[in-house]
N, C-alpha and C positions, 0 to 999 in steps of 0.2 A: 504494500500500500504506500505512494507518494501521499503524504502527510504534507508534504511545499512541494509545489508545480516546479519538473525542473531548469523551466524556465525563471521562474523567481529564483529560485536559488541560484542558479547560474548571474545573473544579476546582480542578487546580494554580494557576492564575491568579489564581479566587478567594483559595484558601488564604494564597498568595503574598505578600509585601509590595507595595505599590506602584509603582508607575514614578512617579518626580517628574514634573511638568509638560513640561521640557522632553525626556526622551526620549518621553512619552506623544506628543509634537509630532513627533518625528523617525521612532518608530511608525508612526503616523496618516499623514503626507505620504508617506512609502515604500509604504506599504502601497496607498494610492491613486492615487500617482502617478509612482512608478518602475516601468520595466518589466520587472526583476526582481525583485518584494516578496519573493519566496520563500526570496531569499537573506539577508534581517534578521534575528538572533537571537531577537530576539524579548522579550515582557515575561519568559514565566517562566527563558531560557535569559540574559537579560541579568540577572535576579537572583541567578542561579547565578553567575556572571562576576564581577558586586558581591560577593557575598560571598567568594568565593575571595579574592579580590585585596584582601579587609579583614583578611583573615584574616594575610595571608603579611603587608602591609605591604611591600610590594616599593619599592625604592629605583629600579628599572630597570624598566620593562613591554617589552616587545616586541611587535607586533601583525603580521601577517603577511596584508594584505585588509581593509582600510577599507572596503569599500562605502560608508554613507552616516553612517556616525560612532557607530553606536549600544552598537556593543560596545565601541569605544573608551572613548565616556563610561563606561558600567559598570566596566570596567576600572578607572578614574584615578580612582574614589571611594573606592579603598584605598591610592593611593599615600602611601607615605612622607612625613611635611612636606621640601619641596627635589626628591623624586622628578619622574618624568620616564617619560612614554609613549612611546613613536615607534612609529608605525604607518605601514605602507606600503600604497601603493595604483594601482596601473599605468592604471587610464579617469580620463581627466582630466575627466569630467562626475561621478566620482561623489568626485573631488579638491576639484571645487569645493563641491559641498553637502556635502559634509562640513566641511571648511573653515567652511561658511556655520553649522555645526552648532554646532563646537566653539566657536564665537568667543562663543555666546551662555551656552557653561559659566563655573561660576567654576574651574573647572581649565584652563581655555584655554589658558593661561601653560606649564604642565606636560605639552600637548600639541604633538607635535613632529611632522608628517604630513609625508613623503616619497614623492615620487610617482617613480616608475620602477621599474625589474623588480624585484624583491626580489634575487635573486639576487647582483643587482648590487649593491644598496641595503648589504645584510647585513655585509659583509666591512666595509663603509666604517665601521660605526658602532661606537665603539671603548669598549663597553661589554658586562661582566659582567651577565648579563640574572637577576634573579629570580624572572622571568615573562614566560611566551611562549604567545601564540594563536595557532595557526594557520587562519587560512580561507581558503583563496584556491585557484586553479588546482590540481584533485588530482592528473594526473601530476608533478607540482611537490613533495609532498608530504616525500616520501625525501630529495630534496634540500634542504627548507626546515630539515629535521629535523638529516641533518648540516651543517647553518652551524651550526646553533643551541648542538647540545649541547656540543661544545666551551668553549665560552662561557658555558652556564648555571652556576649556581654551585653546588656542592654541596646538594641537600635542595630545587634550584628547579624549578619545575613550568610542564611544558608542557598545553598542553588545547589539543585538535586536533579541529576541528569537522566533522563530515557524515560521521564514520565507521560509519555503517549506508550512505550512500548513499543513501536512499530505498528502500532493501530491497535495493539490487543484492548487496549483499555474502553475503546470506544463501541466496541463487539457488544452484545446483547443476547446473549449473559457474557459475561467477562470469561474467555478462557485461556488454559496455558497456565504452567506454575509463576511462573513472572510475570504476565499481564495477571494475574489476582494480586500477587503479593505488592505489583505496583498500583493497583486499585485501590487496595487496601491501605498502602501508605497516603496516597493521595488523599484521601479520604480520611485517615490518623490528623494530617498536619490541618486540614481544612475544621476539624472539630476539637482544635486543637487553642484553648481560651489565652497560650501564653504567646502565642505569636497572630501574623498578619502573612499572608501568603497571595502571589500573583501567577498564574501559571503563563509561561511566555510561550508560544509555539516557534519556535527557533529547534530547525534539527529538527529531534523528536520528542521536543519537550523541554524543558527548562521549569522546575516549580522554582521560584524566589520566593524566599521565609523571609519574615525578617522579626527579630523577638522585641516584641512591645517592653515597654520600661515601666518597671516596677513601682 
């Protein structure tokens, strides 16, 4: 199911500002040589990513699903001067090209990649987050959501990726393990009294949180 005509999308690309050299690199090699491309954000959903995160200035990023480093780098070209990424990522082949990715940023330094379950990972890392992406495992999702908000800081914003599913979500009744479990999340954050939520159609979804102040 085309979710954006791909004429529009092809557009948006155009319109869009550039990808520097090195994610155009990180693009290009995934795209023809991992053997899940489909899971990249992408040029125009990695400029959405850059801008959010230029905007907020976040002292803390959170990343929840490295794949191969690309939303990361987006991410850490808004950090705070002294900020700080951490991104996790559970396949240790897409630990290492990522790794291989980031070392060639000049944020490299501000990148902090942790490999094992998140689950695990989260609890350990002893920091008020101003920004969280979620990608990763979608029965996973409800649980990634509360480590997180506890933790985020008043007025800080979550964006939580592939909430269309690839059109599962939209189906009648809802099927597939993933198109439920991202129904189901969608539906968590929307009944959800401590935050405010937008869902953007970019890609295949984009929900934006952002936690109301106490």
């Amino acid at each position: 199911m085309d979710l954006v005509h791909p004429l529009a999308e092809a557009y948006a690309a155009r319109i869009s500002s550039p990808e520097n050299e090195l994610l155009k690199q990180v693009n290009d090699e995934t795209t023809h040589h991992h053997a899940q491309p489909q899971m990249l954000s992408g040029h125009v959903q990695g400029r959405f990513l850059s801008f959010i995160s230029s905007i907020l200035q976040p002292k803390y990023i959170l990343e929840i699903g490295t794949f191969t480093g690309y939303s990361a780098l987006c991410l850490a070209e808004g950090l705070a001067p002294g900020g700080e990424l951490h991104t996790i990522e559970l396949r240790e082949e897409d630990v290492i090209l990522s790794q291989s990715n980031f070392s060639k940023s000049y944020t490299n330094k501000q990148i902090h990649l942790h490999r094992g379950d998140a689950k695990e990972v989260i609890p350990a890392l002893p920091y008020t987050w101003d920004l969280v992406f979620i990608d990763a495992d979608k029965p996973s999702y409800i649980d990634y959501y509360e480590l997180v908000v506890p933790r985020l800081r008043a007025g800080g914003v979550i964006l939580a990726d592939n909430v269309f599913f690839h059109g599962e979500v939209l189906q009648e009744p809802v099927s597939g393990k993933n198109g439920k479990a991202i129904d189901a999340f969608n539906k968590h954050v929307q009944n959800d009294p401590r935050t405010e939520q937008v869902l953007v159609s970019i890609r295949d979804g984009v929900l934006m949180i952002k936690k109301k102040s106490e």
